[in-house]
MIZA-600177 format. One record per atom (N, C-alpha, C, CB): residue number from 1; residue in one letter; atom name; x, y, z. Coordinates in Angstrom, 1 decimal. Glycine has a CB too. Layout:
BEGIN
{rec NUM, 'A', 'CA', {X, Y, Z}} ...
//
This chain:
BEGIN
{rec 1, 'X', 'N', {-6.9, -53.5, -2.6}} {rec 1, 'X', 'CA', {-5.8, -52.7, -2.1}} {rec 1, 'X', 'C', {-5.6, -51.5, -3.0}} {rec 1, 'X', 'CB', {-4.5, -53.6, -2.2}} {rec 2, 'X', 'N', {-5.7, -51.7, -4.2}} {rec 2, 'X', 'CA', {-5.9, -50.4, -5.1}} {rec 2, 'X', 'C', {-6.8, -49.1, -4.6}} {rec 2, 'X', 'CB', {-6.4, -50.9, -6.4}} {rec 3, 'X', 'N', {-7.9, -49.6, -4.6}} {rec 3, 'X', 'CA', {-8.6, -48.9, -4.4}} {rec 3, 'X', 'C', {-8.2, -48.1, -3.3}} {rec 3, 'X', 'CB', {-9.6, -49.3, -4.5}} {rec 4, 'X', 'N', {-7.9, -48.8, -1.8}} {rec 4, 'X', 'CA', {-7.5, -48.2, -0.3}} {rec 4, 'X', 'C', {-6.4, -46.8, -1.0}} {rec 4, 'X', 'CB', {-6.5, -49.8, 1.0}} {rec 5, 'X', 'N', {-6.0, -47.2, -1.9}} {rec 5, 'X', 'CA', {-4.4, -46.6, -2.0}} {rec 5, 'X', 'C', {-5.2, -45.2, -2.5}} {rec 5, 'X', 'CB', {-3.0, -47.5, -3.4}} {rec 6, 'X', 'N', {-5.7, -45.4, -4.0}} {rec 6, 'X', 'CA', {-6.8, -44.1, -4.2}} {rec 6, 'X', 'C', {-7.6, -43.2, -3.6}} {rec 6, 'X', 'CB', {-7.6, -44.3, -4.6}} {rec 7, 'X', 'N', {-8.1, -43.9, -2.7}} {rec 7, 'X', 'CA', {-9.0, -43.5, -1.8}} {rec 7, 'X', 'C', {-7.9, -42.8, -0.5}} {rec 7, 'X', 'CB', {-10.0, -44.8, -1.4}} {rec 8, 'X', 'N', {-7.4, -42.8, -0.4}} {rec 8, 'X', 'CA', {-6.0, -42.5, 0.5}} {rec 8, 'X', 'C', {-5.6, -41.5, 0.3}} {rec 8, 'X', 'CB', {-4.8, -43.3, 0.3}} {rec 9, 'X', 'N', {-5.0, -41.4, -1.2}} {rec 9, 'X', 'CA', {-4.1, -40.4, -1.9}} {rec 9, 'X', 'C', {-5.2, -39.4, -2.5}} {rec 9, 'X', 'CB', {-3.1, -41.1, -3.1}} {rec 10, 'X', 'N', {-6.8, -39.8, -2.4}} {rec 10, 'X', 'CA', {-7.6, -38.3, -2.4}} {rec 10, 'X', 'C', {-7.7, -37.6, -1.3}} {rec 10, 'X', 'CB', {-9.0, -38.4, -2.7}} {rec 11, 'X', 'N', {-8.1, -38.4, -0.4}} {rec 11, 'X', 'CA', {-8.3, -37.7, 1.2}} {rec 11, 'X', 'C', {-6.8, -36.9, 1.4}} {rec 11, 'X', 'CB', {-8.7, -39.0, 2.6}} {rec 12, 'X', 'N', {-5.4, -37.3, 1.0}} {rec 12, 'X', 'CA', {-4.4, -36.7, 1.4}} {rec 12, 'X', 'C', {-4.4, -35.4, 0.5}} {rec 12, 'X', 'CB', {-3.3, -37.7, 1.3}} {rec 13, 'X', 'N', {-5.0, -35.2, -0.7}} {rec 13, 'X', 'CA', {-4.8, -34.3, -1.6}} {rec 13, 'X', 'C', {-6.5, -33.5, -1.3}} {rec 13, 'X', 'CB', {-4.3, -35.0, -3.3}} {rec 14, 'X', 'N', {-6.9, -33.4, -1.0}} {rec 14, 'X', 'CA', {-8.6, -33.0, -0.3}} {rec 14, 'X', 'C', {-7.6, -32.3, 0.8}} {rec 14, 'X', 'CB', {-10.0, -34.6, 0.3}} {rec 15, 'X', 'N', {-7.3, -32.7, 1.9}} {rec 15, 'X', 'CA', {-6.6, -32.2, 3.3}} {rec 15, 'X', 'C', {-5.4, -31.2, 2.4}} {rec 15, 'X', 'CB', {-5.8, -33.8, 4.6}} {rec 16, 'X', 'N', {-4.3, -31.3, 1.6}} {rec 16, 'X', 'CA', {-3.2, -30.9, 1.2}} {rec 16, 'X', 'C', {-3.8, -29.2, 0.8}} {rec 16, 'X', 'CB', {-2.5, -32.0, -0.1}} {rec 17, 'X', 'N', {-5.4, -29.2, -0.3}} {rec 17, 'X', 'CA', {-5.7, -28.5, -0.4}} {rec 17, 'X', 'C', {-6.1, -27.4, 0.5}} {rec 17, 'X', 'CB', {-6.1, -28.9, -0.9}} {rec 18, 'X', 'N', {-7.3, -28.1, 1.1}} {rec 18, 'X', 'CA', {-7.7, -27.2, 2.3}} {rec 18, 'X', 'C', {-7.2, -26.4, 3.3}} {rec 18, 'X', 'CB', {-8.1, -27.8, 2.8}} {rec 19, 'X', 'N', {-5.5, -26.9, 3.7}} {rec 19, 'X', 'CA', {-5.1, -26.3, 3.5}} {rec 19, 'X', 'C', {-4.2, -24.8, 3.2}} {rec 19, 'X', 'CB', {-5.4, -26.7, 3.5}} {rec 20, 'X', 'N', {-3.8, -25.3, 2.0}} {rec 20, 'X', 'CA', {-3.4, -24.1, 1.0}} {rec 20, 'X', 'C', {-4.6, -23.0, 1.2}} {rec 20, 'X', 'CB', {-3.2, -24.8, -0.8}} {rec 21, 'X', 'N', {-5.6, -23.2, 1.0}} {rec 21, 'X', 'CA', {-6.6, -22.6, 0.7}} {rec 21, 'X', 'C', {-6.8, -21.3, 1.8}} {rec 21, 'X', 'CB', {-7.7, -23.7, 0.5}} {rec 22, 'X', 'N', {-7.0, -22.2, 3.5}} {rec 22, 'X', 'CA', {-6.8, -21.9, 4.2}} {rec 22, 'X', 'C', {-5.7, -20.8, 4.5}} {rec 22, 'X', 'CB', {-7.0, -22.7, 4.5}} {rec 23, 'X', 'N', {-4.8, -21.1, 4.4}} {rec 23, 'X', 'CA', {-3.0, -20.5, 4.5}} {rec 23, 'X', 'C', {-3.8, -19.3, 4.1}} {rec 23, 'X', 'CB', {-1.4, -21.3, 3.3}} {rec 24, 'X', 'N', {-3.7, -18.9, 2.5}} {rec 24, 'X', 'CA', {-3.7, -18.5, 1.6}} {rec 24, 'X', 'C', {-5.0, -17.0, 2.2}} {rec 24, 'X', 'CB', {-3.9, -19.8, 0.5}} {rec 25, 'X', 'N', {-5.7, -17.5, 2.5}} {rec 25, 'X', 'CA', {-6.8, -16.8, 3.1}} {rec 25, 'X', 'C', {-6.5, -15.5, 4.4}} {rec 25, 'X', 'CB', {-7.6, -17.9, 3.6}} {rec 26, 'X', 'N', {-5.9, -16.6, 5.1}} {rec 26, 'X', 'CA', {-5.2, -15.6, 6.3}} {rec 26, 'X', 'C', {-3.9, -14.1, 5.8}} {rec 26, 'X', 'CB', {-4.2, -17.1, 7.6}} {rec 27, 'X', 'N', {-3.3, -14.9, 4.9}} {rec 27, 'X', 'CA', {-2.3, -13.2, 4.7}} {rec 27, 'X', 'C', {-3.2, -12.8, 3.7}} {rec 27, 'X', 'CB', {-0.4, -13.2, 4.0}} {rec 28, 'X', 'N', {-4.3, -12.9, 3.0}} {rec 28, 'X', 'CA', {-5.4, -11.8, 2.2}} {rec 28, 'X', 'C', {-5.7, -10.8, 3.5}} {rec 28, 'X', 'CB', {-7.0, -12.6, 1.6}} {rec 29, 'X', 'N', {-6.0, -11.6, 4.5}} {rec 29, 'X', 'CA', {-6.8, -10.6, 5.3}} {rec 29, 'X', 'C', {-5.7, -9.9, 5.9}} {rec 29, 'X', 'CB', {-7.8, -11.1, 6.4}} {rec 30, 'X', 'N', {-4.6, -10.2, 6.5}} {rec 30, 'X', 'CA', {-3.4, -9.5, 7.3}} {rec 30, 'X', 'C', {-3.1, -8.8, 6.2}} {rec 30, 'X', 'CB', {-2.1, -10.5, 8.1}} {rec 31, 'X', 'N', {-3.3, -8.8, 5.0}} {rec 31, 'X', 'CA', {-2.3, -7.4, 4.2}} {rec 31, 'X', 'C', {-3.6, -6.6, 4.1}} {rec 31, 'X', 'CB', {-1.4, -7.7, 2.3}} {rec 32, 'X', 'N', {-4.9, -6.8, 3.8}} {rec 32, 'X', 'CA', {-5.8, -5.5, 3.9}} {rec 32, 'X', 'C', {-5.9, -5.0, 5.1}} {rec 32, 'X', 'CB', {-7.0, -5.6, 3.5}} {rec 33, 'X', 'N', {-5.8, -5.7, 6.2}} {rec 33, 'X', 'CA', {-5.9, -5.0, 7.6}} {rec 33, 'X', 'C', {-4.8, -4.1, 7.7}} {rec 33, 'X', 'CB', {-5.9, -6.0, 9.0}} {rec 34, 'X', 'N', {-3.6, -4.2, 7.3}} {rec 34, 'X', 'CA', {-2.2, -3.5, 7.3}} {rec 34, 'X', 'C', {-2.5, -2.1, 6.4}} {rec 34, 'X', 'CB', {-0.9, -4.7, 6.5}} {rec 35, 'X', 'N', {-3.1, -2.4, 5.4}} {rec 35, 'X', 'CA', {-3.3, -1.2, 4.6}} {rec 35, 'X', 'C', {-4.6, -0.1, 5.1}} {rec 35, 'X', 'CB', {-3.6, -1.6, 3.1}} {rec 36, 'X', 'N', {-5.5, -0.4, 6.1}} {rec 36, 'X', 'CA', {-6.7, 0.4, 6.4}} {rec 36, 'X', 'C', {-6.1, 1.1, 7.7}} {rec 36, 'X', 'CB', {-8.3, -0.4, 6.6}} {rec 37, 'X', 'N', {-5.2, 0.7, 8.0}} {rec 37, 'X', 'CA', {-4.1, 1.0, 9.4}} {rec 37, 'X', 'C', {-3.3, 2.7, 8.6}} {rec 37, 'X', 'CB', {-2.5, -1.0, 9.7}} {rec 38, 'X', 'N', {-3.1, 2.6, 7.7}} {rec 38, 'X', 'CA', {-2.2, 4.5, 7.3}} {rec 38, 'X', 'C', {-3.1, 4.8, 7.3}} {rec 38, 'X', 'CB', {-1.3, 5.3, 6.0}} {rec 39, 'X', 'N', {-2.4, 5.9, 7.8}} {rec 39, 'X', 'CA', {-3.2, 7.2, 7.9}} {rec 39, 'X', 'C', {-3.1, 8.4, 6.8}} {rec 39, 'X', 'CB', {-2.7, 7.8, 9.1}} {rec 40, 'X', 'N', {-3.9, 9.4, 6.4}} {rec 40, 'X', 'CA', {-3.7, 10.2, 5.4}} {rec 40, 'X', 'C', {-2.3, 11.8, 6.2}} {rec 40, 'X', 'CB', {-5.7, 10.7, 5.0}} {rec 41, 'X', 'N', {-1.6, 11.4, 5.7}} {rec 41, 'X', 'CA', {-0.9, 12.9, 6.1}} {rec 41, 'X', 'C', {-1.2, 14.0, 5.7}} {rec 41, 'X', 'CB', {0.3, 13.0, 5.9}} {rec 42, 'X', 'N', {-1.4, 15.1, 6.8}} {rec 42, 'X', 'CA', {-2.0, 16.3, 6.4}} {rec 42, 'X', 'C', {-1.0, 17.1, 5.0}} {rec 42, 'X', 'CB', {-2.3, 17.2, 7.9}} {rec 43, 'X', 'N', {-1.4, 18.1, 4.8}} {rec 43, 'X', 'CA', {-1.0, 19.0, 3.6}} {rec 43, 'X', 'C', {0.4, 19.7, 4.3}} {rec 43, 'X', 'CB', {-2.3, 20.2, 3.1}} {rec 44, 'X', 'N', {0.4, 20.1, 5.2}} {rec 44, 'X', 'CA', {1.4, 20.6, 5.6}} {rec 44, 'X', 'C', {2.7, 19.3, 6.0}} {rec 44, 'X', 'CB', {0.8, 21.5, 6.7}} {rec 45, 'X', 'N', {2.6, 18.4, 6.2}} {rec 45, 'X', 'CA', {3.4, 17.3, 6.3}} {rec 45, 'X', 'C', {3.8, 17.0, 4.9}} {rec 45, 'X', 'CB', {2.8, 16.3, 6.9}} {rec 46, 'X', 'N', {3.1, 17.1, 3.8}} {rec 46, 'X', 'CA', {3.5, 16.6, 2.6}} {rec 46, 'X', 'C', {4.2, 17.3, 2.3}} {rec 46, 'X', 'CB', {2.7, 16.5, 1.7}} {rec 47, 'X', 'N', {3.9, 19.0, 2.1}} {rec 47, 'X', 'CA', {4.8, 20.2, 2.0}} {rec 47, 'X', 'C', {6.3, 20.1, 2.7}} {rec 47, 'X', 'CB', {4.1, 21.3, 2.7}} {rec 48, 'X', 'N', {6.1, 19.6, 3.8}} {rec 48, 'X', 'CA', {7.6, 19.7, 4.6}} {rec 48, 'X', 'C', {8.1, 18.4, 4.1}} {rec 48, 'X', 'CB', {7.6, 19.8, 6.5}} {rec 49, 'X', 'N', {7.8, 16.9, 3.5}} {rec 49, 'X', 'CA', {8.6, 15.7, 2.9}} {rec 49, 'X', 'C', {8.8, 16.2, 2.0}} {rec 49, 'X', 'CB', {8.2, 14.4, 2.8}} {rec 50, 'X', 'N', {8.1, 16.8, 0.9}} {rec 50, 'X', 'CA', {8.3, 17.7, -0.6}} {rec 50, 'X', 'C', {9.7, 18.1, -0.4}} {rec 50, 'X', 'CB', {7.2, 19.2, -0.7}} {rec 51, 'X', 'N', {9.7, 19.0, 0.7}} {rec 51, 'X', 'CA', {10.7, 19.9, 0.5}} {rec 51, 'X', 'C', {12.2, 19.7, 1.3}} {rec 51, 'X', 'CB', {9.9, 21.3, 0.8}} {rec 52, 'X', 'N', {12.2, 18.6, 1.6}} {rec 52, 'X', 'CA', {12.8, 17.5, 1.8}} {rec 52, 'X', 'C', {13.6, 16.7, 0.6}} {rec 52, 'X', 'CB', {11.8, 16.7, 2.3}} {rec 53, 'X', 'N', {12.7, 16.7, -0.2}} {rec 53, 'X', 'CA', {12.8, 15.4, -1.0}} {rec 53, 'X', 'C', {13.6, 16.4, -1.8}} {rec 53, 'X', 'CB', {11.5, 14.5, -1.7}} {rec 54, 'X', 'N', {13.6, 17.2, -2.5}} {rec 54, 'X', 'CA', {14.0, 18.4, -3.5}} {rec 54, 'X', 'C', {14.9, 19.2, -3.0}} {rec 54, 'X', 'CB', {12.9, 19.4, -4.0}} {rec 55, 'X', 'N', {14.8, 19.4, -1.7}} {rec 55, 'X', 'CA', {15.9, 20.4, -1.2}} {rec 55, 'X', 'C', {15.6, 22.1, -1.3}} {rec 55, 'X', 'CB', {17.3, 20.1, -2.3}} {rec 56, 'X', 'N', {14.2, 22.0, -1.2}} {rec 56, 'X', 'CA', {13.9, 23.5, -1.2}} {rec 56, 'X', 'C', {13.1, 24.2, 0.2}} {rec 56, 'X', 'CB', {13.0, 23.8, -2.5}} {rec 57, 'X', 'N', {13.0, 25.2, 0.3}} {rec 57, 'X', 'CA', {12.4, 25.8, 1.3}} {rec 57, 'X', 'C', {10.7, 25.6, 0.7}} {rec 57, 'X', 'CB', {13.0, 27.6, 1.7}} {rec 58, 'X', 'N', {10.2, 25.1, 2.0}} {rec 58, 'X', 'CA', {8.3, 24.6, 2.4}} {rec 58, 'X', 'C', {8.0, 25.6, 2.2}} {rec 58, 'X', 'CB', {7.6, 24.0, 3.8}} {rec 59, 'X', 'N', {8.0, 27.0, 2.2}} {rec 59, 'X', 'CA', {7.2, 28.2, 2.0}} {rec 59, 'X', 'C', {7.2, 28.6, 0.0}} {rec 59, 'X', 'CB', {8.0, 29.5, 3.1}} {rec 60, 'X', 'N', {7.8, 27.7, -0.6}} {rec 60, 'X', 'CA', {8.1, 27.9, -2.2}} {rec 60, 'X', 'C', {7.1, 27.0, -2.3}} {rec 60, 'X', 'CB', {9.6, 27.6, -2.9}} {rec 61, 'X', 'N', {6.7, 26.1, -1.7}} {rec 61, 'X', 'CA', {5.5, 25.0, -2.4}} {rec 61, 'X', 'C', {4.5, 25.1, -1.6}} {rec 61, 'X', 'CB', {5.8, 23.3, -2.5}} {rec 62, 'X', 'N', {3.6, 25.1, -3.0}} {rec 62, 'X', 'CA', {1.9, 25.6, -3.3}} {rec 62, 'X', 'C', {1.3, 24.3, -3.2}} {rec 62, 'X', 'CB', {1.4, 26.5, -4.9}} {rec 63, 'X', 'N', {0.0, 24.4, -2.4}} {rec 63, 'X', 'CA', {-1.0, 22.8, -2.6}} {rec 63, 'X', 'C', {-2.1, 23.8, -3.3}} {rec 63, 'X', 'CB', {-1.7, 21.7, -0.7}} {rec 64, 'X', 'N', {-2.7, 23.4, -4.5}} {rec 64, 'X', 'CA', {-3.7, 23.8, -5.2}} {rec 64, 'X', 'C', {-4.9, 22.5, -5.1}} {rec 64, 'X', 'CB', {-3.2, 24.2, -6.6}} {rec 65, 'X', 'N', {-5.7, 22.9, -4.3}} {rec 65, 'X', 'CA', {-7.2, 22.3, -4.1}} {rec 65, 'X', 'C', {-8.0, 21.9, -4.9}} {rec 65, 'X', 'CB', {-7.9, 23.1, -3.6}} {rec 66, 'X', 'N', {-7.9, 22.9, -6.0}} {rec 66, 'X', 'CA', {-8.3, 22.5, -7.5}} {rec 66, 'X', 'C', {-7.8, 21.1, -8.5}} {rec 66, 'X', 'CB', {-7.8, 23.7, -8.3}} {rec 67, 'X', 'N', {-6.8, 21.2, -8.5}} {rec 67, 'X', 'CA', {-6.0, 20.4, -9.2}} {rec 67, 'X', 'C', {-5.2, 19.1, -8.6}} {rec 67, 'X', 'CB', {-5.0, 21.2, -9.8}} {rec 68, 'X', 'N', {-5.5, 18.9, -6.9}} {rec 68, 'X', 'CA', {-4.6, 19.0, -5.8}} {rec 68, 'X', 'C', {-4.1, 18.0, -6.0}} {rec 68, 'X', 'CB', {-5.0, 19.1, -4.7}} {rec 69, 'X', 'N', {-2.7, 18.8, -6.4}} {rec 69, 'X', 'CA', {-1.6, 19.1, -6.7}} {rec 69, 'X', 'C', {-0.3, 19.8, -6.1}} {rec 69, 'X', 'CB', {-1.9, 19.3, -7.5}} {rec 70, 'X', 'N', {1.1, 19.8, -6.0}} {rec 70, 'X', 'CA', {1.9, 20.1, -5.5}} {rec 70, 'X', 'C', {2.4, 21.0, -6.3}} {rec 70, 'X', 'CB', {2.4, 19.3, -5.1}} {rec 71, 'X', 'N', {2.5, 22.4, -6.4}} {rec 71, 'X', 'CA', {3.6, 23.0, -7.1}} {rec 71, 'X', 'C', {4.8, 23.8, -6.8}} {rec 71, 'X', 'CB', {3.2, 23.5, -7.9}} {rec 72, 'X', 'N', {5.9, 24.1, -7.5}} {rec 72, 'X', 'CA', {7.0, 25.1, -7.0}} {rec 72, 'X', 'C', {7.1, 26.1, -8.0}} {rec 72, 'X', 'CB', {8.4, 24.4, -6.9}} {rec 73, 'X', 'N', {7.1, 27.3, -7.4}} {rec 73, 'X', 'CA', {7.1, 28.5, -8.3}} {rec 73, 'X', 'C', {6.4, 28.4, -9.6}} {rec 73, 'X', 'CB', {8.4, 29.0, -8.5}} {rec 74, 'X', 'N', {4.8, 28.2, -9.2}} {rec 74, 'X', 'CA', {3.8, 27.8, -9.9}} {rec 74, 'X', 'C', {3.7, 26.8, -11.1}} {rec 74, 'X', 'CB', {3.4, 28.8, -10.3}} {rec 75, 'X', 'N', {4.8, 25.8, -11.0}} {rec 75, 'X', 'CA', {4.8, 24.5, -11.7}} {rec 75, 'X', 'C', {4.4, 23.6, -11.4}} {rec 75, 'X', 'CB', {5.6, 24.1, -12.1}} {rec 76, 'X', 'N', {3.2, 23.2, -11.6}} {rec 76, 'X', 'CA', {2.8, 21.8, -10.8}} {rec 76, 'X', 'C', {3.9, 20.5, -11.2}} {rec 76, 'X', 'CB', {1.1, 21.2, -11.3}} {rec 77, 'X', 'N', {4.1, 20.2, -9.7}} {rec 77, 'X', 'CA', {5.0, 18.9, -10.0}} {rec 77, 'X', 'C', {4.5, 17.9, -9.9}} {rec 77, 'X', 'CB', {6.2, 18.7, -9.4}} {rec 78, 'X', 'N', {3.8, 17.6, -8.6}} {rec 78, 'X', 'CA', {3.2, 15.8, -8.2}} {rec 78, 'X', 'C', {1.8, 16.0, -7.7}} {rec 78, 'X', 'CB', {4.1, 14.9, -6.6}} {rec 79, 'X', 'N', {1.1, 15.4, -7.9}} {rec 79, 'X', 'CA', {0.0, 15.1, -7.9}} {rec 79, 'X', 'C', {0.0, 14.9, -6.0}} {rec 79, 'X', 'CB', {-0.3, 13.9, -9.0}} {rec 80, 'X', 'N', {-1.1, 14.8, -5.5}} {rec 80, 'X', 'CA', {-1.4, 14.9, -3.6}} {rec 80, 'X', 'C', {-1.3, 13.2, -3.5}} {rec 80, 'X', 'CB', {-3.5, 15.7, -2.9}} {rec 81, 'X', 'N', {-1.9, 12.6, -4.4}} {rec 81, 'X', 'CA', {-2.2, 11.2, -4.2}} {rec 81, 'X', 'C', {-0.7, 10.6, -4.2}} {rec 81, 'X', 'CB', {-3.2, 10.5, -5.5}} {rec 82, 'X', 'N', {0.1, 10.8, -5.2}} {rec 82, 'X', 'CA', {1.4, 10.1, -6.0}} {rec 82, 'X', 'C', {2.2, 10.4, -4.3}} {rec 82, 'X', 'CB', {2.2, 11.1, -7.9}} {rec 83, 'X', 'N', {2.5, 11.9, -4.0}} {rec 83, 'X', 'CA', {3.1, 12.3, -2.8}} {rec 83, 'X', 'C', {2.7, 11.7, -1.5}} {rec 83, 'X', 'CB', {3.0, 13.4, -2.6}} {rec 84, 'X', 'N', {1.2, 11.4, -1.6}} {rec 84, 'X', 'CA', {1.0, 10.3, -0.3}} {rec 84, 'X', 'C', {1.3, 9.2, 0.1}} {rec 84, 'X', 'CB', {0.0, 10.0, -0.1}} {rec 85, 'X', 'N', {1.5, 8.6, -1.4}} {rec 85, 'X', 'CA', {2.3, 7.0, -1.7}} {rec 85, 'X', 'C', {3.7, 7.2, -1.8}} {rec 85, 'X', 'CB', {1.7, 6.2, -3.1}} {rec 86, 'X', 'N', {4.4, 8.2, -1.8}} {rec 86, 'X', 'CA', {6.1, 8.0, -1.7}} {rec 86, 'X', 'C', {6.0, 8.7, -0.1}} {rec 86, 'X', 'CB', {7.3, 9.1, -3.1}} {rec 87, 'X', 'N', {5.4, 9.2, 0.5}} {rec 87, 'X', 'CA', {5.1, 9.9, 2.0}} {rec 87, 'X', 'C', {5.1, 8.3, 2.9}} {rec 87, 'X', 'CB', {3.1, 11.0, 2.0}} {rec 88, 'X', 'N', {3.7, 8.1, 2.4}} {rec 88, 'X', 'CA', {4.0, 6.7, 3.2}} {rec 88, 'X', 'C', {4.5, 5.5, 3.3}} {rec 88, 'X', 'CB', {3.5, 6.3, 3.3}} {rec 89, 'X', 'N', {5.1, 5.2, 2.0}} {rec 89, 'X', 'CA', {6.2, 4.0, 1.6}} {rec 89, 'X', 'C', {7.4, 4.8, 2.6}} {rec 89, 'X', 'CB', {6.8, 3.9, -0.6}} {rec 90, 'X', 'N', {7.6, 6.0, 2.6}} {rec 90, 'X', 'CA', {9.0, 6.2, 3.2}} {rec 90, 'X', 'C', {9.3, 6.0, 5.1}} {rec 90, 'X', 'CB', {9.3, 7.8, 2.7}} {rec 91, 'X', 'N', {7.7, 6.0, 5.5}} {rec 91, 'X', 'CA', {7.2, 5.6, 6.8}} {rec 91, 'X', 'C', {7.3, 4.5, 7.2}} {rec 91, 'X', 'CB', {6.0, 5.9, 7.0}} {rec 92, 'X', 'N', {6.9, 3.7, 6.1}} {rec 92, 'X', 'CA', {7.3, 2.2, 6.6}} {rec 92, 'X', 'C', {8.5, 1.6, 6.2}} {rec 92, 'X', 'CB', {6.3, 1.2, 6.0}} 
//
């Protein structure tokens, strides 16, 4: 009888795992499919949320290619990358 009971309470914890495991697997893949889904916003979109975000006129901010980077009256403020990730957090 012992043994049935063991043998029981593995196969229930074997299945319990599998599973978790399982579960666990499916939102790995649903959150990287969710992320290859944005899109890159062009330079001129960034320019116009920039100037949005600050309160200034889009023709005062520079995208430098070199450094690419965001600046205003030649101060680099944000990096292109950092502005794509507050660009697109604000999309979703």
């Amino acid at each position: 009888m012992v043994k049935k009971v063991k043998t029981f309470a593995r196969i229930t914890l074997g299945v319990a795992l599998i599973a978790i495991f399982v579960s666990c697997k499916k939102d790995f893949e649903v959150s990287v499919a969710s992320d290859t889904s944005i899109q890159q916003p062009t330079i001129l979109d960034l320019k116009n949320y920039m100037a949005i975000l600050i309160n200034a006129d889009a023709d005062d901010i520079k995208y430098n290619e070199r450094t690419e980077s965001f600046s205003l009256f030649g101060v680099d403020q944000i990096s292109k990358q950092q502005l794509t990730e507050f660009y697109n957090n604000a999309k979703n």
